[in-house]
Each structure stands twice: as structure tokens, then as C-alpha cells.
KOLNULUM-384755 format. One line per 10 residues: their letters; for each residue x, y, z of C-alpha. Coordinates in nm, 4 decimals. Example, Ala and Ser with C-alpha at 12.3 -4.5 7.8 and 13.67 -1.06 7.14 Angstrom:
as) 1.2300:-0.4500:0.7800  1.3670:-0.1060:0.7140
***
This chain:
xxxxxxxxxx) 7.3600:1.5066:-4.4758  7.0173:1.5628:-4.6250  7.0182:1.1727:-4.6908  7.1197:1.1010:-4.3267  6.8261:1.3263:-4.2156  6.5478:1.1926:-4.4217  6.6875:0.8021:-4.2792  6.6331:0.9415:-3.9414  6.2822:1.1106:-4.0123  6.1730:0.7312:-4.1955
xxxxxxxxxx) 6.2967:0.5416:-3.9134  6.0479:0.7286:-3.6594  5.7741:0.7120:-3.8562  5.8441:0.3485:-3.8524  5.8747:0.3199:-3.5150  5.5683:0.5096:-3.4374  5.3400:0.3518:-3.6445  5.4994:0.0097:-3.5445  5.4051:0.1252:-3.1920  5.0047:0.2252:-3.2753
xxxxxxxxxx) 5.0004:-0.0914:-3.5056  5.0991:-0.3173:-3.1667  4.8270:-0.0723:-2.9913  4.5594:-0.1215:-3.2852  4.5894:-0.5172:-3.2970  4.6160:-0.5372:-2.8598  4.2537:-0.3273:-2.8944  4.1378:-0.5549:-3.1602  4.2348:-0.8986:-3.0641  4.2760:-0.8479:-2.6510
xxxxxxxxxx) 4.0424:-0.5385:-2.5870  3.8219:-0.6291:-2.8828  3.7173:-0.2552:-2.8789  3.8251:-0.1073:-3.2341  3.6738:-0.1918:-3.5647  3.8834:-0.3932:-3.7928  3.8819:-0.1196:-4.0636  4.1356:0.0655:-3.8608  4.3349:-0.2389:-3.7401  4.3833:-0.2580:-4.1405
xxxxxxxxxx) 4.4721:0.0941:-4.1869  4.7176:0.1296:-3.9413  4.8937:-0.1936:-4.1394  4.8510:0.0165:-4.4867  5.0336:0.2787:-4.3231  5.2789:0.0563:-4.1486  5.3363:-0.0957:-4.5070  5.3893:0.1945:-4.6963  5.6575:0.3401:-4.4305  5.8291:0.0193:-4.4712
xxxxxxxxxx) 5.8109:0.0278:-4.8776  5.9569:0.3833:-4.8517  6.2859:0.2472:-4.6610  6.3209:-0.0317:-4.8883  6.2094:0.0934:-5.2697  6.3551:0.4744:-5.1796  6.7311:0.4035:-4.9440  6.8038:0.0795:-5.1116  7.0965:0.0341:-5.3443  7.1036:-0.3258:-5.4457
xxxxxxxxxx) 7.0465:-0.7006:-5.3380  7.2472:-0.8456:-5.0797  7.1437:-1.1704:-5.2114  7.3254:-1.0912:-5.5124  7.6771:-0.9401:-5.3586  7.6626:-1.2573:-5.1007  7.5053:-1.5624:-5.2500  7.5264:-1.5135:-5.6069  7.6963:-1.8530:-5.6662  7.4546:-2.0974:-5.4322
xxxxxxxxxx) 7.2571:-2.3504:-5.6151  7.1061:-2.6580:-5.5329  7.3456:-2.9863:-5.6293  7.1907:-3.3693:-5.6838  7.2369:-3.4801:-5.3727  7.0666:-3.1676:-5.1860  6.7701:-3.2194:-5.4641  6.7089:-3.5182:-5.3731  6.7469:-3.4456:-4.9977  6.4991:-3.1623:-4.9967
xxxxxxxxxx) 6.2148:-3.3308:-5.2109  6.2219:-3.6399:-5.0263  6.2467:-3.4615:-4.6523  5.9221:-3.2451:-4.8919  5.7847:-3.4932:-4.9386  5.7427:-3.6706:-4.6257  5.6684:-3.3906:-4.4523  5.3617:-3.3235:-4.6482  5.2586:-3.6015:-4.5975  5.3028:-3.5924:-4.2508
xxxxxxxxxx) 5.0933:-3.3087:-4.2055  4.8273:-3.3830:-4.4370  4.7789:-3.7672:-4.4000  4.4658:-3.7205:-4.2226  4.3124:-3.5899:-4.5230  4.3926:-3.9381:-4.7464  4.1412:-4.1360:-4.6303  3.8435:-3.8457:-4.5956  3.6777:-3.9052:-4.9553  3.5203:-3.6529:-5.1472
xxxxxxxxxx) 3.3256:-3.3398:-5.0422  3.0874:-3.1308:-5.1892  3.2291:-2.9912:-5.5505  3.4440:-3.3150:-5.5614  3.0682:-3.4784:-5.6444  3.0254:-3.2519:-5.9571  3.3657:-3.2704:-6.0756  3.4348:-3.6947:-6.0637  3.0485:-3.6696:-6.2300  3.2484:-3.4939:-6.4991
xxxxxxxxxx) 3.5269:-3.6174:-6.5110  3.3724:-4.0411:-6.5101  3.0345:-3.9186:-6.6913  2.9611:-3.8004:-7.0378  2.8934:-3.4255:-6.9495  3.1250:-3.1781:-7.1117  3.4654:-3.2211:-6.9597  3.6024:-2.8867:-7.1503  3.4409:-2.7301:-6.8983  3.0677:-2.4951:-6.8969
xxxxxxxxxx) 3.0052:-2.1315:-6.8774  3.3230:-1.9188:-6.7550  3.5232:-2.2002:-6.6416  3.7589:-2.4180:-6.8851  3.9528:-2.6515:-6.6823  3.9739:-2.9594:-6.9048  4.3546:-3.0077:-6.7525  4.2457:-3.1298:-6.3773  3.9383:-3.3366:-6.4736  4.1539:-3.5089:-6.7521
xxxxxxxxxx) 4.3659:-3.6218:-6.4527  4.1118:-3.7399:-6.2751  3.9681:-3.9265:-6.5710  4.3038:-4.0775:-6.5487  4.2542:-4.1867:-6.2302  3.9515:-4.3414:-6.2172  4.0195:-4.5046:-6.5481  4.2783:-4.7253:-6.4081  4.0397:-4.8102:-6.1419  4.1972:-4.5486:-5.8223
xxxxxxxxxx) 3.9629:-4.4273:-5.5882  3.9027:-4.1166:-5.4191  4.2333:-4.1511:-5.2054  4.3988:-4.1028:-5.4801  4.2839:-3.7578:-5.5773  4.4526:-3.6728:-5.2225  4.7656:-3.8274:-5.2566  4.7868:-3.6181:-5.5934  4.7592:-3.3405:-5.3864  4.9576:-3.3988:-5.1287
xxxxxxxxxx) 5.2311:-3.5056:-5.3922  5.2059:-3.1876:-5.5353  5.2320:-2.9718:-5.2822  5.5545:-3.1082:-5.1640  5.7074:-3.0694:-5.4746  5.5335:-2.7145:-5.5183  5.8014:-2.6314:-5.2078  6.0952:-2.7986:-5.3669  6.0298:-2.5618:-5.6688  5.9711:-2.2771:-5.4493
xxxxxxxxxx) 6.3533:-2.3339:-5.2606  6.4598:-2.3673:-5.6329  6.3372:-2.0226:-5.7079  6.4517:-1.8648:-5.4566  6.8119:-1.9991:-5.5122  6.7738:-1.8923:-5.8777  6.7662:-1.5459:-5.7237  7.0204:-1.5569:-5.5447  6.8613:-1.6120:-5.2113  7.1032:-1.7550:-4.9630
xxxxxxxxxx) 7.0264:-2.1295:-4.9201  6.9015:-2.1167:-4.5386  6.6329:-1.7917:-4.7083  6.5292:-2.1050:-4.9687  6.5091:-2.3801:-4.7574  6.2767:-2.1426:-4.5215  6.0475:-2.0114:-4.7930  6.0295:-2.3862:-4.8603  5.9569:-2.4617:-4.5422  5.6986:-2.2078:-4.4516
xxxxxxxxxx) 5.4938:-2.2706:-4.7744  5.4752:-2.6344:-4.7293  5.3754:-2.5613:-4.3506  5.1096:-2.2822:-4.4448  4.8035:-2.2979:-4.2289  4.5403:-2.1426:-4.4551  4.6705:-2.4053:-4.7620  4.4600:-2.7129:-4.5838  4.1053:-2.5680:-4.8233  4.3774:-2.6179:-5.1725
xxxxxxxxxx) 4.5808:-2.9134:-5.0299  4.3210:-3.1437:-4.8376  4.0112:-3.0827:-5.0653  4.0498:-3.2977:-5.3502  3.8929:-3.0234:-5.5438  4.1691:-2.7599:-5.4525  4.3528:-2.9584:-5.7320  4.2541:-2.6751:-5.9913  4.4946:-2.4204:-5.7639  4.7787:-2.6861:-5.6953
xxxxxxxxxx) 4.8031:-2.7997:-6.0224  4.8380:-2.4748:-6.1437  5.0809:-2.3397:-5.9264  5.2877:-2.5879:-6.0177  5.2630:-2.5162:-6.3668  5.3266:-2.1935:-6.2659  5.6430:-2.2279:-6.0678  5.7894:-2.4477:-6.3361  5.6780:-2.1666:-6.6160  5.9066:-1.9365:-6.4108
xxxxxxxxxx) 6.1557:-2.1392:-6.3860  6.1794:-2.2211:-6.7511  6.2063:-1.8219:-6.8161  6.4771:-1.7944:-6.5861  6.6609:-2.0947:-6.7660  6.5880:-1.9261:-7.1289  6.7081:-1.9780:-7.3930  6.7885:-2.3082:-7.2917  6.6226:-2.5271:-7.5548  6.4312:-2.8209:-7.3503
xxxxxxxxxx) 6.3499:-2.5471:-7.0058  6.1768:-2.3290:-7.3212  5.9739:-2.6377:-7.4427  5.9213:-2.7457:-7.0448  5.7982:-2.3667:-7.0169  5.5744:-2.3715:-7.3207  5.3829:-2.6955:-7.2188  5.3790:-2.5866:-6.8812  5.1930:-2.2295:-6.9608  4.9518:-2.3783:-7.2579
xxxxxxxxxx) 4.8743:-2.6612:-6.9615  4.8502:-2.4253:-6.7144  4.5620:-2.1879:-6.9197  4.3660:-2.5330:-6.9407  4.3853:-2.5999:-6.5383  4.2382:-2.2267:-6.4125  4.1777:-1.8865:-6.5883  4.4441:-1.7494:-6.3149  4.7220:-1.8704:-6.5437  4.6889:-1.5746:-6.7449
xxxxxxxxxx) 4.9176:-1.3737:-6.4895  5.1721:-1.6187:-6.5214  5.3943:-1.4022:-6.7952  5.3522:-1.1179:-6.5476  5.4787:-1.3055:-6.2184  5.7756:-1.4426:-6.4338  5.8457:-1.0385:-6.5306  5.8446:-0.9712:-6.1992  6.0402:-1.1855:-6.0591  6.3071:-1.1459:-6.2682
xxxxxxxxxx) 6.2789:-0.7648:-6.2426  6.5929:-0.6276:-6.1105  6.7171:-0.9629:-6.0568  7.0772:-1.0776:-6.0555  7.2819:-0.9800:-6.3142  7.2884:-1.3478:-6.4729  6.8754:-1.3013:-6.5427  6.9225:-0.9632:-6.6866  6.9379:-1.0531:-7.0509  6.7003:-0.9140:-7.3523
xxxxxxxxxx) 6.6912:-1.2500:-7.5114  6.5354:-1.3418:-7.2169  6.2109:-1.1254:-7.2397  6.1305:-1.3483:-7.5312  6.0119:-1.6023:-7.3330  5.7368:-1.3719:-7.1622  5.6036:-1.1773:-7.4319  5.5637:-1.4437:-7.6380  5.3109:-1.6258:-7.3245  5.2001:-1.2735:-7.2448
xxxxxxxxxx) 5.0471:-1.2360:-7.6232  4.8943:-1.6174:-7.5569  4.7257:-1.5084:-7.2500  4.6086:-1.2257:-7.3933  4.4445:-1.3759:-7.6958  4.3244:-1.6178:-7.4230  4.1585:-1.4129:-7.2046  3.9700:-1.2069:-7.5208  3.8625:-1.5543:-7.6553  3.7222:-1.6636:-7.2514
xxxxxxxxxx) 3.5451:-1.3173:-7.2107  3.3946:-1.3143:-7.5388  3.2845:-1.6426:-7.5326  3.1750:-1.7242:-7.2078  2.8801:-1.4551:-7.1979  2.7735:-1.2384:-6.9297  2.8978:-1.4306:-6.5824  2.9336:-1.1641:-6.3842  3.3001:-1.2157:-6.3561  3.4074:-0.9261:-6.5285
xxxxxxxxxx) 3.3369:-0.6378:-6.2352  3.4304:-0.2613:-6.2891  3.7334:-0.2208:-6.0569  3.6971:0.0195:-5.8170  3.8766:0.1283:-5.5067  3.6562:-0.0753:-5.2758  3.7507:-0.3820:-5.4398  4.1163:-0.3028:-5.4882  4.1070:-0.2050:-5.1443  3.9061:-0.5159:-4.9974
xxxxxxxxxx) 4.1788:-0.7628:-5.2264  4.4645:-0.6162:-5.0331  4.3712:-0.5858:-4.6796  4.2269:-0.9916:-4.7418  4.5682:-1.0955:-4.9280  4.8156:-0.9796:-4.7117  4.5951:-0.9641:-4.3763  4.5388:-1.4064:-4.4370  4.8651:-1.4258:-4.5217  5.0368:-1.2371:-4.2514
xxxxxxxxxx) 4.7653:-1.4180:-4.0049  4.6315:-1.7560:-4.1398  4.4133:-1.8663:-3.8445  4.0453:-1.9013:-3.7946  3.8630:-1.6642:-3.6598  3.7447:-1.8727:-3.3590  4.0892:-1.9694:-3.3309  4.1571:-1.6119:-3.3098  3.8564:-1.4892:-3.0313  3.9714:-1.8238:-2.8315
xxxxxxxxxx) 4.3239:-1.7068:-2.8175  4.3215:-1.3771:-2.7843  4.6959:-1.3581:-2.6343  4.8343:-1.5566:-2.9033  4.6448:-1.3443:-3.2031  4.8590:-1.0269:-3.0478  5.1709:-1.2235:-3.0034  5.1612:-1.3276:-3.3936  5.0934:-0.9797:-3.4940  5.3567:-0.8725:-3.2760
xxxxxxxxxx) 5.5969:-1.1039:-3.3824  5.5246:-1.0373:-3.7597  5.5741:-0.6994:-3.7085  5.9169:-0.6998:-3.5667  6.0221:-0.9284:-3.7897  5.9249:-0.6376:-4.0727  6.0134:-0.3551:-3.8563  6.3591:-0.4544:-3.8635  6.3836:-0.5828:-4.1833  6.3014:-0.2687:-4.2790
xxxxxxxxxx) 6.5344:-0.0576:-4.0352  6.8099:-0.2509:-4.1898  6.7273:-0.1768:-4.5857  6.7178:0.1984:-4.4296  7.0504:0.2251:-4.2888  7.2340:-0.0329:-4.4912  7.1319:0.0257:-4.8518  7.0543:-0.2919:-4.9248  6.7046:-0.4443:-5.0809  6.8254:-0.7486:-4.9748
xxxxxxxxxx) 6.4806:-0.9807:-4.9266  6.3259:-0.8238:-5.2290  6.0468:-0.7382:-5.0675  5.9080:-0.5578:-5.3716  5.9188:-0.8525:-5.6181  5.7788:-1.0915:-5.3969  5.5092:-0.8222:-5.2622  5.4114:-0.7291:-5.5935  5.4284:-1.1849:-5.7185  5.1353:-1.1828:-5.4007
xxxxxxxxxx) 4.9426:-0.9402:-5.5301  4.9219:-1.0061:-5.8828  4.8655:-1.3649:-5.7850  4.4909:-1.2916:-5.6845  4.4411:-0.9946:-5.9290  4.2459:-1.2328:-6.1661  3.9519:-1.3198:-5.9442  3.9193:-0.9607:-5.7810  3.5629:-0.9383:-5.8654  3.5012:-1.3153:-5.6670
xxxxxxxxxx) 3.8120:-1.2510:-5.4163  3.6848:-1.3403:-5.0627  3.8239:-1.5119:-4.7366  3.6007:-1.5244:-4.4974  3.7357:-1.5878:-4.1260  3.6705:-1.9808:-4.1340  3.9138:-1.9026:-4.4001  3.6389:-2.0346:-4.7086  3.8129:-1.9402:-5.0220  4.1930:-1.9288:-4.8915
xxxxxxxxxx) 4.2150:-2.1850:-5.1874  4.2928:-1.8123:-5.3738  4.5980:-1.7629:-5.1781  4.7769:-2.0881:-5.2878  4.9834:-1.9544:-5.6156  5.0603:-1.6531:-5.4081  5.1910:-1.8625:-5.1048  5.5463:-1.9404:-5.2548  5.6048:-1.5711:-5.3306  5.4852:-1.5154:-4.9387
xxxxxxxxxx) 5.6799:-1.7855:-4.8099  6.0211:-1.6512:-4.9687  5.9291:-1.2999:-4.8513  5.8328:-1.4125:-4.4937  6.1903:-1.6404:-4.4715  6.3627:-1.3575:-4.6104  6.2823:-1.1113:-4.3756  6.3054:-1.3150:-4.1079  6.6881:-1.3675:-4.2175  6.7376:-0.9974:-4.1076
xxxxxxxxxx) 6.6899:-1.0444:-3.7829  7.0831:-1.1292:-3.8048  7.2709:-1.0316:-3.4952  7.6450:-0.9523:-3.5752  7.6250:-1.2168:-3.8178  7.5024:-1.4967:-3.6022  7.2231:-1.6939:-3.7946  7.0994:-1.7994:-3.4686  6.8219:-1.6077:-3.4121  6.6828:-1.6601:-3.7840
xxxxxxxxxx) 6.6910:-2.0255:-3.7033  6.5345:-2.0037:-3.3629  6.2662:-1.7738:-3.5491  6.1837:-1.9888:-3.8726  6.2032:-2.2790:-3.6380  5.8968:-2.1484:-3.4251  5.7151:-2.0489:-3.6648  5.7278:-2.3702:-3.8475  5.6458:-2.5446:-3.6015  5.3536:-2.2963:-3.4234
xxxxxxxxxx) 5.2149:-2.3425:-3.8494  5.2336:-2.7186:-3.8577  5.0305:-2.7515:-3.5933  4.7826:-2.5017:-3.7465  4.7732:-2.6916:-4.0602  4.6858:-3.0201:-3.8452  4.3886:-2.7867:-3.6347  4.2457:-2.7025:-3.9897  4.2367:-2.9947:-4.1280  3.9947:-3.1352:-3.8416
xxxxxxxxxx) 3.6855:-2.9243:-3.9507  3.7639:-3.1340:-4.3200  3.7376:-3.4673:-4.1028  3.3926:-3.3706:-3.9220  3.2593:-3.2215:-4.2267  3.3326:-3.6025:-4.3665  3.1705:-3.7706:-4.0822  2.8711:-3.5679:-4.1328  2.8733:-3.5922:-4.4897  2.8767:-4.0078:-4.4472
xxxxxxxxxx) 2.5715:-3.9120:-4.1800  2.3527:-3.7644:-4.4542  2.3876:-3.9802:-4.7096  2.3226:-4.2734:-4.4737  2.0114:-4.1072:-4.3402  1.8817:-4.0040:-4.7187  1.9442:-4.3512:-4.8367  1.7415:-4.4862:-4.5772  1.4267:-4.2181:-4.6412  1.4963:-4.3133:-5.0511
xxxxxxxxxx) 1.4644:-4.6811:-4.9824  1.1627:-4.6546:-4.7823  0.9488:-4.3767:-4.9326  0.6786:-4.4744:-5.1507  0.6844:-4.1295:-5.3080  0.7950:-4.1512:-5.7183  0.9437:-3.7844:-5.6360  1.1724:-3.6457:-5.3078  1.2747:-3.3668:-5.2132  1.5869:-3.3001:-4.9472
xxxxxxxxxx) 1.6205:-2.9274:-4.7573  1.8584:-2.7838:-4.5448  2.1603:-2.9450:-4.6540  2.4443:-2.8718:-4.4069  2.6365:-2.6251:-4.5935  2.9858:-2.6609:-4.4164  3.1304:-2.7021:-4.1013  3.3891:-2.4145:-3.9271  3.4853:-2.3524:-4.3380  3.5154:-2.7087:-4.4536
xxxxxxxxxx) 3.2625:-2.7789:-4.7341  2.9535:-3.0309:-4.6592  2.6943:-3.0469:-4.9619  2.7187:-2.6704:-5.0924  2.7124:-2.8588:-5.4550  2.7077:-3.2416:-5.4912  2.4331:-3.3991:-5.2892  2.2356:-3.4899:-5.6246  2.5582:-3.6307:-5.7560  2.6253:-3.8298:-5.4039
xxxxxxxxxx) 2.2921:-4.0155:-5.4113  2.3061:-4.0556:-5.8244  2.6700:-4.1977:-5.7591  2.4854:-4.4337:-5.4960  2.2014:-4.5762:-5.6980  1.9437:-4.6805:-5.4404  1.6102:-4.7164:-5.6153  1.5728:-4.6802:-5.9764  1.1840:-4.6081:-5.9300  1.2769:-4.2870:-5.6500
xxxxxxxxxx) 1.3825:-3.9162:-5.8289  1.5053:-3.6902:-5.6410  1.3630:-3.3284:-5.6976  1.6336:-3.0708:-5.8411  1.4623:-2.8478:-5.5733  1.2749:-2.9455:-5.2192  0.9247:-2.7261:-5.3284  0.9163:-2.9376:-5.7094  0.8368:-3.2557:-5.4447  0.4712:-3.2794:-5.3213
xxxxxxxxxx) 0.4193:-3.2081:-4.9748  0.4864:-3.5487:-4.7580  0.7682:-3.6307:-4.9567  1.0062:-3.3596:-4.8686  1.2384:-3.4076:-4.6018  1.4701:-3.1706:-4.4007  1.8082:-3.2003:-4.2423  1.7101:-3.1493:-3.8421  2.1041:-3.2028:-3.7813  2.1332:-3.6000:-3.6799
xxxxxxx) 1.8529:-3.6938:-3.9472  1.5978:-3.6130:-4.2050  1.2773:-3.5590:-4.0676  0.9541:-3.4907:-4.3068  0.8872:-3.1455:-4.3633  0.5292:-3.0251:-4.4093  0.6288:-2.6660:-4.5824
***
């Protein structure tokens, strides 16, 4: 009885602050007339509520007592990764033919030059400019870095669906999370940008490190896993949470992943990363990386993780469309409200929501001191190794909006949101294509001022930095113009006040025009 009365007291707390959370985001995105600090605190407390019903009233996975026995044949491999496939495609194809942007400059420098390709300072990535020394070696261009990507991404949802299987999900739960992770809007900065490869690459190491623990002590998925974590710790520093995502993830899992011999094949990694991360912070000097954690910054990671991945739009996008900001909220929130009801009153963990919560958070833990997304969503590149987990965990709750066991409305509700995120992924990926057409424009204009100056030293100012989040010349310009070789007798000044007045120039938006400061 007790039990029955605390379900009843849990489910009106979630219904109340379900109902202020729908008030909070109408006054924020319609009204525009609360800060967003409390917009974000009324989804903390919405999120805890929801954490009690499922962590406290649940007694098991439903995935487990229903699906146990679903895997993924051959035939439905090969199905999924080529339907992956061309969908990615699809939706990024655009971004093939854009060239190279800002950091891309510094890294192909590196990666076709002489300059330490192990990597400088904090940063040891030797793994992603190997490939691209790969590339250009064999004489592919810049399209090719793309394609790469692309590539990658597509099969980063085929391993996603795999996971998810592995898990027991029920296959229309992995074929979802699939879907929604390939169709992510706020994946265009990791997927389009040739130098998002660092995050891609990795995840994919990642995803197949997981799977290999899941498959241990199978003798070639524990060599595939070992190659795929020691590769992995070459591409980004973020690989050292991989032991920890694979201990989540099989935390509590089915009974088939609950085996000792099995935590072999994380602690074992877990030691390597360890020993890994001592060896980077001792040797990489002071960077600033390594931030006290405090509750600000714990704080400021959450409400950034979960708020881009619950919304993944611009922030124009956002002020434009006011009635379709609230309508996403809304719909999100449902979707969790009654995901949660049903864990309440049925028992059952079903989408485990923890695992997957916790995979999202842990997923960005390692650059907490850097962590930022600002609303022209600069730096969502973060968010791409926590995207699968997010994916899963959005397809599986939206599986339990079941209605007496139709799967109708789970269809109708992954289908619209697939669809409403495909076409953000194609609105994002525009800023990418102006921010190439003005990149061509400054290059074309400082080529002209370099072969007409008859100064030995220039100097270039006011770079355009980006355009609505897409990267411009924040890095690279020197390398663009070395890359170029116009005149042999010009230099161009590391910085615009080393050149003597008459031969600096500034950016005035369609040109360079000389500037006298």
C-alpha cells in the first residue's frame, strides 16, 4: 500500500513539473520573458522526478524479458549499412565538394609537411593526420577527407543499431537510435568539417571497443577491441573514457553480458588509459586543460549536454520560430513524461534510461574544463561520441508511447522526427557552404593585394571568423596563402602590426582595403 502511495505522490510531481516545464519553455521561447537559467532548472527538476520513477519503481528490462533473442542476420546487415549509407550521403552531399576550412589548413600542413605529425602541446592525434597523409599520398584531394566522413558516420549508425540489439533493444528501438543519430542536426560541425574527423574517427573506435567487450572473450572481437582502444588514444584524448562507457553499458545488462570474465576486457584498457592520461598530463605542461572542477562547471556541462541534445537547433533558428521551439520542447517532454509514467506503474526500466544517460554524460566529461556550445551550435563537434548513446535513449523512449500494443504511434513519432531532423541537418549545413564561398572570396582578394604589392612584408586584419557557427579563417589563413604560393619575394606578417603601415590590409567584408592603423 505504502508502495502504491509513494507511485501516486511521484506521478504528480511529474505531472506538475511537466506542466511548469511546458509554462517555463512557452515564457522562454514564445513570451521570451524568463531567463534561461530557470528554463534549465525547471528541466533539472523535471529530470530528477523522472530518474526517481525509473532508478527507484523499476524492477528489470523489458528489453530483456521481450527481445532477448533479436539480432541482426547478413542480409539485414547488409540492408541497414547500405540504406546507412546512402542516406548519409544524402544528407550530407552538399558538404563533398566545399573544400577545406579553417583548422583543415593547419592540419593537411601537418599532415603533407614536415612539422611534427605526433601532434604539439596537449594534443596527440597522430591517428587522423596519418589518414590524411594517406590520402594525399595517393594523390586524393580535399573531397576526399569528406567522403571519409561521411563514410564514417553511416557506419557509426550501423554500429549504433548493433549495440543496441546487443542489449537487447527490440529491433524497431535499434533501427530508430540508428536512425536518429545518423539524422542528428547538431552532428553537421563533426560530419561536414573535414576536421571533425578527430571526433568521428573516434567514435567509431569507440563503438567498435564496446562492442568487442560485449563479444569477450571471443579471441579475434578481443584483438579487434585492443587495436581499436590503443587507435582510439592516438585519434583524441577523449578515448580515455572509453573503458568506462563499455562498464556502463554493460551495467545491469542482459543476463548473457553479465559474466566476470568479461570485466577483463575493461580493466585491462581502464589501466592503459590511466597510465595514458598520467603520461599526457605530465608531459604536456601547463595547458590550462586541467581545471579544478567545480559545481559551476559540472553544472554548465549538463544543462549544455542534454539541453543541445534534447534541442539541436540554432539559436536564430530558434527566435525565428518561436512556435516550433515550444512544440519540440513539448513534444520531447511527453515523450519522457510518459516514458516515465510507464517505468512508474509497470516496473519496468525498460529504455535504460540510466545507462544511456549516464554513456552521454561521461562522453563529454573529458573536456569539461573546454566544454562549450554556443547557440550557432560552435563546438557541438563534443556531442558526437555521446550522440549514439542519445539516439538509443531518444528511440527508446519514444517506443513507450505504445498504445495497447499498437507500434503505431512510435512509428508515426520516430517518423516525424526523422524527418523534421533531416531537414535540420540540410539547414546547418548551408552556413558550411557560405562560409566556403566567402572563404574562396578572401583568398581571391588577398592573392590579388600579394601579387600587386610592392611591399617585401604584409599584413592581413579582420579575418572573417565564421559565419552563423561555420568556421571561416579562425586558424589557417597563413597556411591557405603558403598552400597557394603567389610570390616568392611577398611574406606575409605572422601578425597585421609586425607589417609597416601601407602594407597592411583589412577585411571590409567584399575586399581588403589598406588599413592605415
Amino acid at each position: 500500500m505504502r508502495v502504491e502511495l509513494l507511485r501516486v505522490i511521484v506521478a504528480a510531481l511529474l505531472l506538475m513539473s511537466a506542466a511548469y516545464l511546458l509554462y517555463l519553455s512557452f515564457a522562454y521561447y514564445n513570451a521570451q520573458s524568463i531567463p534561461r537559467y530557470r528554463l534549465e532548472s525547471g528541466w533539472f527538476v523535471f529530470a530528477f522526478l523522472c530518474a526517481i520513477s525509473v532508478v527507484t519503481m523499476g524492477r528489470g528490462s523489458s528489453w530483456e524479458k521481450a527481445t532477448r533473442n533479436e539480432a541482426l542476420g547478413t542480409s539485414s546487415f547488409v540492408v541497414g549499412a547500405s540504406v546507412s549509407t546512402a542516406a548519409a550521403f544524402l544528407l550530407y552531399w552538399p558538404t563533398l565538394s566545399m573544400g577545406v576550412l579553417s583548422d583543415d589548413y593547419v592540419l593537411s600542413a601537418v599532415a603533407i609537411g614536415d612539422r611534427n605529425w605526433l601532434g604539439a602541446d596537449w594534443y596527440f592525434r597522430p591517428v587522423p593526420i596519418l589518414l590524411w597523409r594517406a590520402f594525399f599520398a595517393v594523390g586524393l584531394g580535399s573531397m576526399s577527407l569528406h567522403v571519409f566522413n561521411v563514410a564514417l558516420h553511416a557506419a557509426n549508425a550501423v554500429l549504433t543499431a548493433i549495440i543496441a540489439l546487443r542489449l537487447g533493444a527490440p529491433k524497431r528501438v535499434a533501427v530508430g537510435g540508428a536512425m536518429l543519430f545518423l539524422v542528428f542536426p547538431a552532428s553537421v560541425e563533426a560530419v561536414g568539417w573535414a576536421s571533425g574527423v578527430q571526433d568521428v574517427v573516434l567514435t567509431t573506435l569507440g563503438l567498435l571497443f564496446v562492442l568487442a567487450v560485449g563479444a569477450f572473450p571471443n579471441p579475434p572481437w578481443t584483438v579487434t577491441g585492443l587495436i581499436a582502444f590503443g587507435l582510439a588514444l592516438g585519434t583524441k584524448e577523449s578515448a580515455v573514457v572509453l573503458p568506462v562507457l563499455a562498464a556502463v553499458t554493460y551495467w545491469r545488462g542482459p543476463a548473457s553480458h553479465a559474466t566476470r570474465r568479461r570485466w577483463t576486457a575493461i580493466w585491462v584498457p581502464l589501466t592503459g588509459a590511466a597510465i595514458f592520461t598520467v603520461w599526457r598530463l605530465t608531459s604536456a605542461g601547463d595547458t590550462g586543460f586541467m581545471v579544478p572542477p567545480s559545481r559551476y562547471l559540472f553544472q554548465r556541462m549538463l544543462s549544455l549536454t542534454y539541453g543541445s541534445l534534447g534541442v539541436p537547433w540554432h539559436g536564430d533558428e530558434l527566435v525565428e520560430a518561436p512556435s516550433f521551439a515550444f512544440l519540440w520542447v513539448t513534444g520531447i517532454t511527453v515523450a519522457i513524461l510518459v516514458s516515465a509514467l510507464r517505468a512508474l506503474w509497470s516496473g519496468a526500466t525498460g529504455t535504460g534510461a540510466v545507462r544511456f544517460a549516464l554513456w552521454i554524460a561521461l562522453a563529454v566529461a573529458p573536456v569539461y574544463s573546454m566544454f562549450f556550445v554556443s547557440p550557432d551550435l560552435q563546438g557541438s563537434r563534443y556531442l558526437y561520441l555521446a550522440t549514439p548513446a542519445w539516439g538509443i535513449l531518444f528511440a527508446s523512449i519514444l517506443d513507450d508511447l505504445r498504445f495497447r500494443n499498437s507500434k503505431a504511434p512510435v512509428l508515426c513519432a520516430l517518423l516525424v522526427v526523422g524527418v523534421v531532423s533531416a531537414v535540420g541537418v540540410r539547414l546547418h549545413v548551408k552556413p558550411w557552404l557560405q562560409a566556403a564561398t566567402l572563404r574562396d572570396s578572401v583568398l581571391e582578394d588577398a592573392s590579388r593585394v600579394l601579387a600587386n604589392t610592392d611591399c617585401a612584408l604584409v599584413g592581413f586584419a579582420g579575418l572573417p571568423d565564421s559565419v552563423d557557427g561555420a568556421y571561416v579563417f579562425r586558424n589557417g589563413f597563413h597556411e591557405a596563402l603558403a598552400a597557394q604560393t603567389i610570390r616568392r619575394d611577398v611574406e606575409v606578417a605572422a601578425s597585421v602590426e609586425l607589417a609597416p603601415v601601407g602594407c597592411r590590409y583589412e577585411w571590409a567584408g567584399e575586399a581588403f582595403e589598406i588599413s592605415m592603423r
